[in-house]
C-alpha positions as CSV (number, residue, x, y, z in Angstrom):
1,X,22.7,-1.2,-7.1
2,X,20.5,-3.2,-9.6
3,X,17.0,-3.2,-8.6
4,X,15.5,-6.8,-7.2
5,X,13.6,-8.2,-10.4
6,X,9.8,-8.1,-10.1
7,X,8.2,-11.5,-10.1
8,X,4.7,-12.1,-11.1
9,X,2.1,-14.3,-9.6
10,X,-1.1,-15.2,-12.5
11,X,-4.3,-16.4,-10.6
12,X,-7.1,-17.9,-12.7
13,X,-9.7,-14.9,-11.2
14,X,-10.0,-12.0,-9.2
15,X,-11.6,-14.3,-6.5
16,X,-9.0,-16.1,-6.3
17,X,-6.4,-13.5,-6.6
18,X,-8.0,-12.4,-3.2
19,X,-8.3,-15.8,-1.3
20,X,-4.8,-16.3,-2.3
21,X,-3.1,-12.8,-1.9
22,X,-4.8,-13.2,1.9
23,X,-2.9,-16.1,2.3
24,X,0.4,-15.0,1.4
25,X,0.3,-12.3,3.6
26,X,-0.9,-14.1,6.6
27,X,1.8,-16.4,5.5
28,X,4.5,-13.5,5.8
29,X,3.3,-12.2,8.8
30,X,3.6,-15.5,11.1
31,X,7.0,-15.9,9.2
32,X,8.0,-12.4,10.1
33,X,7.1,-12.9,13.1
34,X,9.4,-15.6,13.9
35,X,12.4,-13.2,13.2
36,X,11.2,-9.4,14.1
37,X,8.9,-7.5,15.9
38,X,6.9,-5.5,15.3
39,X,5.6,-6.0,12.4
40,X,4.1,-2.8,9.7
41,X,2.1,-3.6,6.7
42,X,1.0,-0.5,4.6
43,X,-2.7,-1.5,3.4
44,X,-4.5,-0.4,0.2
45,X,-8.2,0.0,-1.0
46,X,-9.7,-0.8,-4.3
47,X,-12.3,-3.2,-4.9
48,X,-9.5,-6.4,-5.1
49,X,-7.6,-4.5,-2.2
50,X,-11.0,-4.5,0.0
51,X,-11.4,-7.8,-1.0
52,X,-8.3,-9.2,-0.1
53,X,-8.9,-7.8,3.6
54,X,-12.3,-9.1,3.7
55,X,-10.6,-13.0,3.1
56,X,-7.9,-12.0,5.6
57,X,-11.1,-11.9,8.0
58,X,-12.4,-15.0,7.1
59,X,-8.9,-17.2,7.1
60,X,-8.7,-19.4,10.0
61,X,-5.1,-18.4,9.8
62,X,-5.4,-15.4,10.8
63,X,-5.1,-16.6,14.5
64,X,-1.7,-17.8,13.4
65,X,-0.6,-13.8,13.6
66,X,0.0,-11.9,17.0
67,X,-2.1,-8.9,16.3
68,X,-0.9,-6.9,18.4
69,X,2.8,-6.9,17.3
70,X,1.2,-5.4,13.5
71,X,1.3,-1.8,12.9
72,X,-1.2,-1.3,10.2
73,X,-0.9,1.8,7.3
74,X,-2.3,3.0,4.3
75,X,0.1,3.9,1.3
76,X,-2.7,6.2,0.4
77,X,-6.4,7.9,1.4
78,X,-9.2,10.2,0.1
79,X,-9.0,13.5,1.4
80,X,-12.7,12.8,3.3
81,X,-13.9,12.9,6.9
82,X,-13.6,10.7,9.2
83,X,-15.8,7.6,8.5
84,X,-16.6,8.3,5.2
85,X,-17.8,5.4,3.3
86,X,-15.4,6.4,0.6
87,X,-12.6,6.3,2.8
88,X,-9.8,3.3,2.4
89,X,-9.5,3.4,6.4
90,X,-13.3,3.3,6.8
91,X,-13.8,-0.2,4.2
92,X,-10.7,-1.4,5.9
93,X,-12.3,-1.4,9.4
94,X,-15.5,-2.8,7.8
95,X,-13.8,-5.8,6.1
96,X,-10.9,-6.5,8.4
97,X,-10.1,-4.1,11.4
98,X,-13.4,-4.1,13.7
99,X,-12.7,-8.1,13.6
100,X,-9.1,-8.0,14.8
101,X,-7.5,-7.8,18.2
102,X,-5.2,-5.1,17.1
103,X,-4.6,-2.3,19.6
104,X,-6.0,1.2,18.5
105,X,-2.4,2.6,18.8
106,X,-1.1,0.1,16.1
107,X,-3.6,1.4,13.7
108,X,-2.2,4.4,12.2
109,X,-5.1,6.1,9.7
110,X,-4.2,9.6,7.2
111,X,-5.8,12.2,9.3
112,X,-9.6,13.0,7.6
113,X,-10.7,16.1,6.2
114,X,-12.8,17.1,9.5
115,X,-8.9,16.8,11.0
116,X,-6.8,18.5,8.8
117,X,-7.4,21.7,6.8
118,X,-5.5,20.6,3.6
119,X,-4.3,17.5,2.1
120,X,-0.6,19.0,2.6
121,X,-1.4,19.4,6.4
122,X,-2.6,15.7,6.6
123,X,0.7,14.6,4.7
124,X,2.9,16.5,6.9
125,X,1.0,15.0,9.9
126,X,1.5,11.9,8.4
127,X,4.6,12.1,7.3
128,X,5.7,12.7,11.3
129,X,3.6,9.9,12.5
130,X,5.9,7.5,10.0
131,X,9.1,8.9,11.3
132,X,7.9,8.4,15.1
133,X,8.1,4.1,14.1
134,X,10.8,4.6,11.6
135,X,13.8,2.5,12.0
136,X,16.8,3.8,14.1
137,X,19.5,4.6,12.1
138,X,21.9,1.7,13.7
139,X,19.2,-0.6,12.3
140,X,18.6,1.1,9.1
141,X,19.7,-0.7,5.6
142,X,20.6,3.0,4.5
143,X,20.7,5.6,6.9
144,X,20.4,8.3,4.5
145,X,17.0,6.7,3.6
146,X,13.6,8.2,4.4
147,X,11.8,8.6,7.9
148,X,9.4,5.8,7.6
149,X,8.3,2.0,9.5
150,X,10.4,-0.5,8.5
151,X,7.8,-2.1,6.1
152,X,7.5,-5.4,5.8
153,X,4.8,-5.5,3.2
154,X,3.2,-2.7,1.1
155,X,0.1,-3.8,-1.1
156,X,-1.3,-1.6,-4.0
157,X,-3.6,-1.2,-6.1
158,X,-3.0,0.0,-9.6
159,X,-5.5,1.5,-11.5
160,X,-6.8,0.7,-15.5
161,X,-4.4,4.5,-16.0
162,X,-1.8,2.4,-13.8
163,X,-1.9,4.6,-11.0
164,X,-0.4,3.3,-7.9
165,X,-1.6,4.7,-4.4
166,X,-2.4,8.6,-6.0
167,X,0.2,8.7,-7.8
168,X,-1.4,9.5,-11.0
169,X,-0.1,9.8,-14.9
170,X,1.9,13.4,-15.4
171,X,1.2,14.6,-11.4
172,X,3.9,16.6,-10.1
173,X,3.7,13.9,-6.8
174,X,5.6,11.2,-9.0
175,X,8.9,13.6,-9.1
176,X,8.9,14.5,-5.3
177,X,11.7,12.6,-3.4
178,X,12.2,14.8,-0.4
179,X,8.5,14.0,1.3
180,X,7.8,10.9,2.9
181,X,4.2,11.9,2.0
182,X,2.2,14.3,-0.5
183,X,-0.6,15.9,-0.7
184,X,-2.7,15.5,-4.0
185,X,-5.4,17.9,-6.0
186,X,-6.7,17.2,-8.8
187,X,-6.7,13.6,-9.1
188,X,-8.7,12.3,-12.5
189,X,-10.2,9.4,-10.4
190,X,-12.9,11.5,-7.6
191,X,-12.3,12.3,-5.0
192,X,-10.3,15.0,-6.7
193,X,-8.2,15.7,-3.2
194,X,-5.8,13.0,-2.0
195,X,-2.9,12.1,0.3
196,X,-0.6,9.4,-0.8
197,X,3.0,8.1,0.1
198,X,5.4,9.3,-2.3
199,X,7.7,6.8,-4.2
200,X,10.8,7.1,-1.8
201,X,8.5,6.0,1.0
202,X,7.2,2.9,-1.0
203,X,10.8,2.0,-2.0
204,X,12.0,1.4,1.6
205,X,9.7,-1.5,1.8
206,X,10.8,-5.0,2.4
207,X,8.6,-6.5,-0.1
208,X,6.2,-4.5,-2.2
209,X,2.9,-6.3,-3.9
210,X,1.0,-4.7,-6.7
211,X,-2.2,-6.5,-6.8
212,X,-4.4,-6.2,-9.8
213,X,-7.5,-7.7,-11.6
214,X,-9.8,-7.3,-14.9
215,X,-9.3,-6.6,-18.2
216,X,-9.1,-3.1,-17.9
217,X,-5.8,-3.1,-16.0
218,X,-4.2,-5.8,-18.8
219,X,-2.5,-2.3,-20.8
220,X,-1.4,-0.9,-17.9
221,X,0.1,-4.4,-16.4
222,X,1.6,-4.8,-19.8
223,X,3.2,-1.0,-20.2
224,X,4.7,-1.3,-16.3
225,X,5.9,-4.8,-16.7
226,X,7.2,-3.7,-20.1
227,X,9.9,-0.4,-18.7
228,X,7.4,2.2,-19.6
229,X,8.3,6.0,-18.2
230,X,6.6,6.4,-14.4
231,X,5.7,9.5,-15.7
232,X,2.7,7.4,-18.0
233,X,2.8,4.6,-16.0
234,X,3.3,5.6,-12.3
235,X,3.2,1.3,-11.1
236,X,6.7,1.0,-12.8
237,X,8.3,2.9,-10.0
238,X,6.6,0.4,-7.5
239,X,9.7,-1.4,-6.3
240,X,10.6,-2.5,-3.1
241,X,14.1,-3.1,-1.5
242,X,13.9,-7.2,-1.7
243,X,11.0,-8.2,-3.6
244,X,8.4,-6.8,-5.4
245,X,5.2,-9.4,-6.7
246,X,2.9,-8.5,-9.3
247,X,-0.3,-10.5,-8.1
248,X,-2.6,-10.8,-10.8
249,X,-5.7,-12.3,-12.1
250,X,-5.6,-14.1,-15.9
251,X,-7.5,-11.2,-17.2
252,X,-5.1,-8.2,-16.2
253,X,-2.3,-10.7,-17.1
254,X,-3.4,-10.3,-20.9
């Protein structure tokens, strides 16, 4: 089966790569929402990922969405304590969470370092609390596919080394396919440990949106959009089961 072709969405800045990538995915929710419930989004960090949560607060739309029919994720998260400012789940409450009604139970955080002894025990923990909201296998697109949410949207960040969740350059976490979820060491970009969704678990998504801005990123863009190896360029294995958007700002467009 030929893989759905990626399309690519050029904003004229990285503030308005945010206003607008907030939009669309209040946009896909209420849509959604019309056809399924419940909803799950996978969420991302990174300063345009952050930012892009911080507009979702501040959209009057964002009434539009039934809150409590969303099951919130993260396709990745620092191997940190709980309520580290370095955390993804920690800038996520910050920006967008603590102003939503969304029921503690919908909120589904990678267990922190004061809660897990390794990043391998926070990925299998993980890894089980995906498989609890996965999809029955009478509803599944393919039942032989992996325990996970059926997810409607997954945003990433991709990194100037295009690095997509921590799934870094030449990591032995790009070739796994029989874990929903890894656990990382080592990664170039502190904090070195890491626990991110491995590509089989990002591939079950609906829709998949790599969302990235600055000059920096315009190589990277250009070597993923372009068929490099995801062994050098980890973002080219970011593809979703229907869609998968490349939202970017002029400058990471080249």
């Amino acid at each position: 089966m030929t893989a759905p072709a990626r399309v690519v969405v050029v904003h004229p800045d990285a503030a308005t790569l945010a206003t607008a990538t907030a939009a669309r995915l209040l946009l896909r929710l209420v849509d959604a929402q019309s056809t399924h419930r419940p909803l799950h989004v996978a969420l991302t960090g990174g300063t345009v990922g952050i930012r892009t949560l911080a507009e979702v607060a501040a959209s009057p739309l964002r009434h539009a969405v039934d809150w409590t029919g969303v099951h919130l994720w993260w396709g990745d998260e620092r191997f940190l304590p709980a309520g580290d400012a370095d955390r993804n789940e920690t800038q996520a409450r910050a920006a967008l969470l603590d102003a939503l009604p969304v029921p503690a139970s919908n909120v589904h955080p990678v267990p922190a370092a004061d809660a897990a002894a390794t990043p391998e025990e926070a990925a299998a923990a993980y890894a089980d609390e995906l498989a609890r909201f996965a999809a029955p296998a009478a509803d599944a697109v393919d039942d032989a596919g992996p325990a996970v949410p059926a997810f409607d949207v997954v945003l990433l960040g991709m990194g100037p080394d295009g690095h997509v969740a921590s799934l870094f350059p030449g990591h032995e976490a790009l070739d796994v396919v029989d874990r929903t979820v890894v656990g990382v060491h080592g990664s170039p970009k502190p904090p070195p440990l890491r626990v991110s969704l491995t590509f089989p678990a990002l591939e079950a998504a609906d829709e998949v949106w790599v969302v990235a801005a600055g000059a920096e990123k315009a190589d990277a863009v250009a070597r993923a959009l372009g068929g490099d190896e995801v062994s050098s360029t980890p973002a080219v294995g970011a593809v979703a089961r229907t869609r998968t958007l490349w939202l970017l700002d002029a400058a990471a467009a080249g």
